[in-house]
N, C-alpha and C positions, 0 to 999 in steps of 0.2 A: 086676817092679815090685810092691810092696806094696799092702794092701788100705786100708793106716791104720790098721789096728786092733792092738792089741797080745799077745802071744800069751794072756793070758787070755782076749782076746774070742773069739781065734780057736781058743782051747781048749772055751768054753762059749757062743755068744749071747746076749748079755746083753738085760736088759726095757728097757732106757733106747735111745732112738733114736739115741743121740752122747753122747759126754760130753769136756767142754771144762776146763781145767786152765790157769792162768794160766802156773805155770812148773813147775820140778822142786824137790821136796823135799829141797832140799840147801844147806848155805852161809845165809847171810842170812835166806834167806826161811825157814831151818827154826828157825832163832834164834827169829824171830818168832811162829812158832804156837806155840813152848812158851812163847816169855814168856807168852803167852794163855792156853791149857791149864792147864800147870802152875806159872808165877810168876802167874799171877791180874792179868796189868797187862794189863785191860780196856780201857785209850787204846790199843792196839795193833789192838785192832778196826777202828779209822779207817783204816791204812793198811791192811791187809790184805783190808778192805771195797773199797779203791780196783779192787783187783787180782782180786776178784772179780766186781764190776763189770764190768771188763773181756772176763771168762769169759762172763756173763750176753749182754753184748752181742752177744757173736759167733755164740750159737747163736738170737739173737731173727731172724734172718732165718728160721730154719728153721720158726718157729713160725708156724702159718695163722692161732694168732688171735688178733688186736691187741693182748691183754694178758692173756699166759699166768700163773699163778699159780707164786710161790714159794713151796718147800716145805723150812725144813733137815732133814736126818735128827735126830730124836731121840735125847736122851739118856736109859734110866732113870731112873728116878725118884733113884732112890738112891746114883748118881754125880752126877745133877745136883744132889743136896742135897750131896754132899761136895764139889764143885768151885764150886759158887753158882750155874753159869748154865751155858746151853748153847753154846759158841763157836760151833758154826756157824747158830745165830740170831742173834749179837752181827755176827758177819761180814755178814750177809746183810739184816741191818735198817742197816747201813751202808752196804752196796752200793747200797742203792736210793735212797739222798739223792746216788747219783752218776752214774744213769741218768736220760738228760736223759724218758722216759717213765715214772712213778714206776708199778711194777710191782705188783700184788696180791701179801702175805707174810700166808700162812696158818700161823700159831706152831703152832695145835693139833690141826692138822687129821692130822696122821700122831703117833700115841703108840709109844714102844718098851714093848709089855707084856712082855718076857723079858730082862733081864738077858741076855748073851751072853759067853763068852770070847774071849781074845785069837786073833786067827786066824793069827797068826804059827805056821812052822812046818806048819800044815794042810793038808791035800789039797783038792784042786777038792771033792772029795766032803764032804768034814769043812766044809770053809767052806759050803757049802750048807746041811748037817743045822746048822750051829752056826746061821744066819741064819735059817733055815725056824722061821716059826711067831712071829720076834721085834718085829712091826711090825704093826700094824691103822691104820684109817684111821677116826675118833672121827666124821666125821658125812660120808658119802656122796655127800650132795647139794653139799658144797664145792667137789669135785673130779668129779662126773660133767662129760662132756662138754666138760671143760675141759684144753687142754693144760697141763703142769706140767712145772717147770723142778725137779726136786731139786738141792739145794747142801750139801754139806759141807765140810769145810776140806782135807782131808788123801782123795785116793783111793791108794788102795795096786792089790789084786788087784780091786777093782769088783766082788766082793760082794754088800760091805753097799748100794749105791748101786741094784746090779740087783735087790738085793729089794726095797728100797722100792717100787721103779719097778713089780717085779710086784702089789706090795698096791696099788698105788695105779691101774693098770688093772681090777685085779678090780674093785675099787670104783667103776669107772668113767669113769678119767680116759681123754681122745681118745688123747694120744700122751705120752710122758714124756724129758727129758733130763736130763743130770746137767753140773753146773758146779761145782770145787771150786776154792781157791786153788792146792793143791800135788799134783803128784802124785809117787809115790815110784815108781823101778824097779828090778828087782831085790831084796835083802837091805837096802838104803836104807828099811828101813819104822819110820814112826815110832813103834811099840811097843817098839823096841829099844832097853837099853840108856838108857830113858828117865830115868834118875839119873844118869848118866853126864853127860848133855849140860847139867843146872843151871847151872854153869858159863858152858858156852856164851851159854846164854840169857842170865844176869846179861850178860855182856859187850856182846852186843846190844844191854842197855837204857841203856846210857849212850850210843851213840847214833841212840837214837828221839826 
């Protein structure tokens, strides 16, 4: 019988206590994050806020304390001025007008100061050196002693998710989870091939 975990985890232990995934990156729901991403239709938030919600809920048993802090992973500076915004704080400041406990979302409290490549194709080892070093935590006392939910939209290999989660105990949070809308497996990762699927996505938005 298996542990739950997926051979990433059971290749590296990750900083994140669980990490919960509404569905798989594939079909419909992958339509969806790139209309967000990359066609820029911001109303797509709403739903996909619903279904992280969902994610959020499931690990709020695990958390000892009554109202753990939201946290999305960060974009660059310099993607988030080329794209306008950061999806998964449009996601995640959605989620919470759908949790019947309206949850602490701290926007600034984790900043990406390193730019990072695409991790497709990289080794356990290369993903690590690519992640190491790309994430600080802009004021300490936010997150000391305080459990924290990290969310992002898309988990692939868990990562970028476990370094968060490790800047964000250095700094002093209790314990850390992570909750995304999609997660991809296998060669299913959403870096690929991402011109390709335009199309796709147009097709999606005629019916959202």
């Amino acid at each position: 019988m298996g542990d739950g975990r997926c051979a990433h985890c059971r290749e590296g232990e990750p900083e994140f206590e669980r990490a919960v995934s509404f569905g798989e990156y594939a079909g419909r729901l992958r339509g969806l994050i790139h209309l967000l991403k990359y066609e820029r239709v911001t109303p797509v938030a709403a739903p996909l806020g619903g279904m992280m919600a969902k994610a959020i809920a499931e690990l709020l048993p695990e958390c000892g304390q009554s109202r753990p802090l939201l946290v999305a992973v960060p974009l660059h500076k310099s993607r988030r001025r080329a794209r306008g915004f950061n999806q998964a704080e449009l996601i995640v400041r959605a989620a919470r007008k759908r949790l019947a406990e309206k949850l602490e979302f701290a926007g600034d409290v984790l900043v990406r100061q390193r730019e990072t490549m695409s991790q497709v194709g990289l080794s356990r080892e290369e993903r690590l050196e690519n992640m190491r070093g790309a994430f600080r935590v802009s004021v300490a006392g936010r997150v000391r002693g305080r459990d924290v939910i990290v969310v992002d939209d898309v988990m692939t290999t868990g990562t970028t998710l476990s370094e968060c989660a490790r800047v964000l105990r250095r700094a002093g949070a209790e314990r850390v989870w992570a909750a995304t809308v999609a997660r991809a497996f296998g060669a299913e990762l959403p870096e690929v091939a991402e011109g390709k699927e335009e199309d796709e996505a147009a097709e999606v938005a005629a019916s959202v």
